[in-house]
C-alpha positions in Angstrom: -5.8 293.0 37.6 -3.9 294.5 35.3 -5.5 298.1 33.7 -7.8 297.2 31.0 -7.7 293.8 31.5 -10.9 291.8 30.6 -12.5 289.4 33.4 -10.3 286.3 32.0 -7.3 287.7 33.1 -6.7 286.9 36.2 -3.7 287.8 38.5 -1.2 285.0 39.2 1.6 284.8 42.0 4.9 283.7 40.3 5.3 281.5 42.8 1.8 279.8 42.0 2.3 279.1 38.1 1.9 275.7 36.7 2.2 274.3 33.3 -0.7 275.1 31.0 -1.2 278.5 32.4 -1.0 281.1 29.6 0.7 284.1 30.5 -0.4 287.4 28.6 1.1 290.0 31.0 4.0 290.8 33.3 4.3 293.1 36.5 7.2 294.7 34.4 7.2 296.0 30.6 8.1 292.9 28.4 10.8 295.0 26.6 12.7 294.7 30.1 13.0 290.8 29.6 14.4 288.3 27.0 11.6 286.6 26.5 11.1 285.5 22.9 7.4 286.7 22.8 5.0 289.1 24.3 2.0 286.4 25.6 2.9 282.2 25.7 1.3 279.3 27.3 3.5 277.5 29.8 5.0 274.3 29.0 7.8 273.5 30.9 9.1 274.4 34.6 12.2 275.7 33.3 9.7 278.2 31.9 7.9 278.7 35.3 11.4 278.9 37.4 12.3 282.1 34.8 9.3 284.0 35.0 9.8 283.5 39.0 13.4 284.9 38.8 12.3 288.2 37.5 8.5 288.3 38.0 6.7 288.6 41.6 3.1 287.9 39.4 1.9 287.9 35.8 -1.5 288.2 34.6 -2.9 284.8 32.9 -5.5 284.1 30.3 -8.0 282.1 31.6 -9.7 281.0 28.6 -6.4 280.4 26.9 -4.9 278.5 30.0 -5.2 274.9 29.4 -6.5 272.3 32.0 -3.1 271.2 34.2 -3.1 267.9 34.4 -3.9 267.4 30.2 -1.1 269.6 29.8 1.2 267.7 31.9 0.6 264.7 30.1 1.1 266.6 26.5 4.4 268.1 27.6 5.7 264.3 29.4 4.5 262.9 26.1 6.5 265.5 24.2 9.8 265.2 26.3 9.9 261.2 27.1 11.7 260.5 23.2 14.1 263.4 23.8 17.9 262.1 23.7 20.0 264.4 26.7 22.3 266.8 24.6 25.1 265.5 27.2 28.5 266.6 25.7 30.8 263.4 25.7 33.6 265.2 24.6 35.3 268.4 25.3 34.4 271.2 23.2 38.0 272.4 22.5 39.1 268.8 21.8 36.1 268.0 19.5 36.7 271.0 17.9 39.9 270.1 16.5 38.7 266.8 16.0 35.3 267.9 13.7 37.5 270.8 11.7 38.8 268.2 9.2 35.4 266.3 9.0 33.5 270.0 8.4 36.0 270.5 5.4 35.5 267.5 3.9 32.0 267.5 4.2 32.0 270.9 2.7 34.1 269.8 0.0 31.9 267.2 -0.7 28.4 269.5 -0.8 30.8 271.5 -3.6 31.4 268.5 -5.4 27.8 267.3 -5.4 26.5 270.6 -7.3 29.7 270.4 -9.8 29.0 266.7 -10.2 25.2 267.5 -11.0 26.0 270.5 -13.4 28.1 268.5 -15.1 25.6 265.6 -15.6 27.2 263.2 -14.0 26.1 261.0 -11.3 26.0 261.1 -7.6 28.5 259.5 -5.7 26.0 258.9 -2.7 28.6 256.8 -0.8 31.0 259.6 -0.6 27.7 261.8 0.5 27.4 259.5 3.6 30.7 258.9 4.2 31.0 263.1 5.5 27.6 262.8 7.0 28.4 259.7 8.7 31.3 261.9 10.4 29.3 264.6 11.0 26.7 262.4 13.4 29.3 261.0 14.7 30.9 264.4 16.0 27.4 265.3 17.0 26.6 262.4 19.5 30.3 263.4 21.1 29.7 266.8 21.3 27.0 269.2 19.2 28.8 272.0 20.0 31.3 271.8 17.8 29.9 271.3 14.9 26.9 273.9 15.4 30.2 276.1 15.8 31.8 275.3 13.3 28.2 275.9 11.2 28.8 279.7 12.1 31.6 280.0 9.4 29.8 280.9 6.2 31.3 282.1 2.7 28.4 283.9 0.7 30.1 283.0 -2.5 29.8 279.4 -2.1 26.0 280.0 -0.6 23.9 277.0 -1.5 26.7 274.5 -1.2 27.5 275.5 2.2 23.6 276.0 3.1 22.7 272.5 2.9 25.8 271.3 4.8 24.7 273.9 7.5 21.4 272.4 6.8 22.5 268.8 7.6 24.2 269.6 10.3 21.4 271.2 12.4 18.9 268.6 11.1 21.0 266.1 12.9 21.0 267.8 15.8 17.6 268.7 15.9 16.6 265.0 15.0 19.0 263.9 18.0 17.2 266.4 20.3 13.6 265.2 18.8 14.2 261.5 19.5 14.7 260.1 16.0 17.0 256.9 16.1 20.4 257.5 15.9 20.5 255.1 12.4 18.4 257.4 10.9 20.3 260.6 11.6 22.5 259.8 9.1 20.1 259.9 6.6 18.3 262.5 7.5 21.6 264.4 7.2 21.6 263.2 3.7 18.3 264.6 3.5 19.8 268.2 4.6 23.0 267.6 2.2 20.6 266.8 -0.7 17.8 269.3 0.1 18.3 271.9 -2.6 20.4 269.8 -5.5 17.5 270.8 -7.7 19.3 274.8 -7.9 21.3 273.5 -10.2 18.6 274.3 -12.7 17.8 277.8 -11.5 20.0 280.5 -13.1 22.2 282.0 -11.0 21.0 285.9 -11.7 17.7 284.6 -10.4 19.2 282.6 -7.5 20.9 286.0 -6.3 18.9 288.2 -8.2 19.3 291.6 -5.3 15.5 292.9 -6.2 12.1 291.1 -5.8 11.4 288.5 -8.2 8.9 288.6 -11.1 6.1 286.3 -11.2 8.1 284.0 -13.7 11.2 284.2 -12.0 9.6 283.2 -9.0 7.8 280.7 -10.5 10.9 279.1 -11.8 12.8 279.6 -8.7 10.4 277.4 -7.1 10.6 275.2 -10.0 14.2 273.6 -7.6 11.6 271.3 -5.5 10.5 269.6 -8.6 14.0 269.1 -10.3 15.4 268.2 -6.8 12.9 265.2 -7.2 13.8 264.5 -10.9 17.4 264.6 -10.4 17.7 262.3 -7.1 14.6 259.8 -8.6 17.4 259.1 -11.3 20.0 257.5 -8.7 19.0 254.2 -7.8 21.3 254.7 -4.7 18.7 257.5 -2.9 16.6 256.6 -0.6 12.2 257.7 -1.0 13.1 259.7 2.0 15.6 261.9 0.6 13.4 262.5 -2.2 10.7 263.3 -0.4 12.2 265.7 1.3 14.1 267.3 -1.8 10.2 267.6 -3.2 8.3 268.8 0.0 10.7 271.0 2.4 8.6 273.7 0.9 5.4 273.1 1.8 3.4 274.5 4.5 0.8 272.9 7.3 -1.6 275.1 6.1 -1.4 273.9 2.8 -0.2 277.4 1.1 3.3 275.7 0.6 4.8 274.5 -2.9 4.7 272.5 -5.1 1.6 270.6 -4.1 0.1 272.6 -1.8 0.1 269.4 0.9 -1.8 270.0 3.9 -0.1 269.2 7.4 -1.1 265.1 7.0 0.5 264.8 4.0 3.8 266.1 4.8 6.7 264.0 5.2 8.5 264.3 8.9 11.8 264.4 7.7 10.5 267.6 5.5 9.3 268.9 8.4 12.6 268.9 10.5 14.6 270.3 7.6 12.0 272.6 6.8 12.4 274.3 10.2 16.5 273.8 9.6 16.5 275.3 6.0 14.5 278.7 7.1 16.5 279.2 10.1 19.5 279.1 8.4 18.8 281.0 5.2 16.9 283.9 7.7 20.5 283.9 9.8 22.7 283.9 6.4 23.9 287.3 4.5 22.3 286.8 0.8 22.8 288.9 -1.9 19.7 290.5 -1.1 19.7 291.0 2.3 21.8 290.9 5.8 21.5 287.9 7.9 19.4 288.4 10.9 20.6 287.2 14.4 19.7 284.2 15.7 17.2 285.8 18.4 15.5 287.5 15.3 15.3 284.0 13.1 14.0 282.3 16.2 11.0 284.6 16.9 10.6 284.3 12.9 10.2 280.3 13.0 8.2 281.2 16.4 5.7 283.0 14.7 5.0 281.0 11.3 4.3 277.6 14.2 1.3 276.0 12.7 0.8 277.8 9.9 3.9 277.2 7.9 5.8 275.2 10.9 5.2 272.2 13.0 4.8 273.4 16.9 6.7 270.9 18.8 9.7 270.8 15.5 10.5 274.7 16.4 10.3 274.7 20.0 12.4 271.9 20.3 14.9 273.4 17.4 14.6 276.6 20.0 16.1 274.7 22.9 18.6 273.8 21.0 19.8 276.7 19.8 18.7 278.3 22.8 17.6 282.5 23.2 21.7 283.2 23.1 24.0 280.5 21.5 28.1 280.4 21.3 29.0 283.2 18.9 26.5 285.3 18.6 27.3 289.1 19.4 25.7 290.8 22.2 25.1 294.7 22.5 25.1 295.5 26.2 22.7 298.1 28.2 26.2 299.5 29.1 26.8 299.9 25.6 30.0 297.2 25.4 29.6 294.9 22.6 30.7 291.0 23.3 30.8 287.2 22.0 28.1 285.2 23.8 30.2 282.2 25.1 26.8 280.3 27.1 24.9 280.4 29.5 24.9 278.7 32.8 22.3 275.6 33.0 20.1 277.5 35.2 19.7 281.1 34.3 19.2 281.4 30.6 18.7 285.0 30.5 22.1 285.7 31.6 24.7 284.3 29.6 28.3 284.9 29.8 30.0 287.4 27.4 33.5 287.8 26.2 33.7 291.8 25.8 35.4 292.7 23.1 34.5 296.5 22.4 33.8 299.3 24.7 31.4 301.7 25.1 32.4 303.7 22.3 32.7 300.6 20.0 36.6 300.3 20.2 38.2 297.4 20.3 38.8 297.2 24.5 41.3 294.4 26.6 38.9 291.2 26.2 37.7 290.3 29.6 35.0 287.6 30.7 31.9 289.2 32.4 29.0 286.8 34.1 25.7 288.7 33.7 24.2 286.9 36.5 26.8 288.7 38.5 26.1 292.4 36.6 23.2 294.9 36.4 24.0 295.5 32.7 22.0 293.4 30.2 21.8 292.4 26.8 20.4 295.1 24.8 20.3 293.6 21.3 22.0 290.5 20.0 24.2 291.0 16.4 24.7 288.1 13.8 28.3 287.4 12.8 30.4 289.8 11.9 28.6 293.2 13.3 30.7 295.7 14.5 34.0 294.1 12.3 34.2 290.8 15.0 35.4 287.9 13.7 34.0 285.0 16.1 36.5 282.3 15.2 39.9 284.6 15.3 39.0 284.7 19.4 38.3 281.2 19.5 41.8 280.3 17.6 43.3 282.5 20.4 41.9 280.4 23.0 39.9 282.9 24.6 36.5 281.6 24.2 34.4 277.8 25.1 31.5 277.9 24.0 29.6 276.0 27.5 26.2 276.0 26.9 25.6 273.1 24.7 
């Protein structure tokens, strides 16, 4: 038993975990691992099979553990609606082939807010014209497109957002089973999401200090126009006004503008919710540098039923997975690299396209496996540390992303 361990933790042979079980200890310092959290409750074997790759036993929670065979049946029940994420397409060909569709679509989330400052109306066709394109790339491929989300302009922030926004809600609604007819509108859900910033002013939207009590006030005021503006098109569907009105509310009813409890908020808000935090925690504001994606995960991870649905994040954590395409790893040897995936069945050790030495300078690129290595990943990057443009290597055909 591990030292000062109480008498519910009892000492488990890696080889004798099951689902349920709630770890709260390793035979090795947690720090030495790339799991997302120190302490979790088992709920998958994929789970099990990496704890047994690097672990020989763990200590588990016995009042914490959940009984087996209840747990099997809440994880079957959880995974029976989800859609395989099986790529139909070649990455490098749907690439090519989702580049146009991603500038139109952006184009189109630019016109939206013009359109709306300007008072005119909506032109929801056009809206699901892109976002009918976007799904479509998605079923043949999600990798491009969630690529392709990497590319971010901080001057056009809230226009790009929500297409960023509709593009991982798609995915995510793919991944948690919701039929493919309504993916598309829950991408116009993600497109539409924010329209009411229009009547925030901008030295408040990128104000670089705290807020004041007003200025937040009227800051949060966007979830309310959102609904005023969209409620005047007779072409938008309740759903995308619901979710325009609730993706700020919380499950513990602390969220904004109604304070809804976890009953009373719509799904769809739900799944964007998780999609809109992620991606303005991962996105360089004004006010503050984008965190990695490792970072914005354990973020979501540890808002779960309190702001956050449970089984929303953890399935918007498999898809994104603990190191996605084009995020920038620092190694233990000190080399800095592009993450290009990870193979299917060791998601600790992903492959990395090294890009910078020891010393930080750009080196000859070179592949490395770290399945195959003793070095490790030290500490992932966002886009952009250390000067590294993600998409230059990717135009020069050195990287496939393989993971997804």
């Amino acid at each position: 038993m591990a030292e000062g361990a109480g008498m519910d933790h009892i000492k488990v042979e890696a080889a004798q975990l099951t689902i349920g079980m709630y770890v709260v200890e390793l035979d090795r310092p947690w720090t030495d691992t790339n799991f997302l959290f120190q302490g979790f409750r088992i709920r998958q074997q994929q789970e099990i099979r990496l704890l047994q790759e690097i672990c020989r036993y763990v200590w588990v929670d016995a009042r914490r553990s959940l009984d087996v065979r209840g747990q099997l049946v809440e994880n079957y029940a959880q995974a029976a609606p989800l859609i395989p994420a099986i790529a139909k397409v070649d990455f490098n060909v749907e690439v090519e082939r989702a580049t146009p569709v991603w500038h139109a679509a952006r184009e189109e989330s630019l016109r939206i807010l013009h359109t709306l400052r300007m008072g005119q109306e909506l032109d929801v066709a056009a809206v699901k014209v892109v976002v009918k394109e976007c799904v479509e790339s998605i079923l043949r491929n999600p990798a491009a497109m969630l690529w392709l989300a990497r590319i971010k302009n901080s001057d056009h922030y809230t226009a790009e957002h929500s297409l960023r926004v509709s593009i991982l809600s798609i995915a995510l609604g793919k991944e948690l089973g919701i039929p493919l007819y309504q993916l598309e509108q829950i991408g116009v859900c993600g497109m539409l999401h924010d329209v009411g910033k229009i009547k925030v002013p901008n030295e408040i939207l990128n104000k670089p200090g705290a807020l004041t009590a007003e200025e937040l006030r009227i800051m949060q005021s966007h979830a309310a126009e959102g609904r005023k503006l969209l409620m005047s098109n007779q072409q938008i569907t309740p759903a995308t006004v619901d979710v325009a009105y609730s993706h700020h509310e919380r499950l513990d009813g602390k969220g904004y503008p109604r304070g809804l409890d976890a009953s009373r908020i719509p799904y769809f808000a739900k799944v964007i919710a998780v999609a809109d935090s992620y991606d303005a925690i991962n996105s360089d504001r004004v006010y503050s540098k984008g965190k990695s994606s490792l970072e914005s995960l354990r973020i979501l991870l540890d808002a779960v039923n309190c702001h956050f649905d449970e089984a929303i994040v953890e399935c918007f954590i498999r898809l994104i997975g603990l190191y996605p395409p084009g995020e920038i790893a620092e190694l233990s040897s000190g080399e800095v690299g592009i993450i290009i995936g990870c193979p299917p069945g060791n998601k600790l050790r992903p492959k990395v396209l090294i890009v910078r030495d020891a010393e930080k300078n750009a080196c000859q690129e070179r592949v490395i496996d770290l399945a195959d290595k003793a070095v490790r990943v030290r500490e992932v990057h966002g886009s952009g540390a250390f000067g590294i443009d993600i998409e230059s290597y990717r135009l020069k055909g050195l990287m496939i992303p393989e993971n997804l």
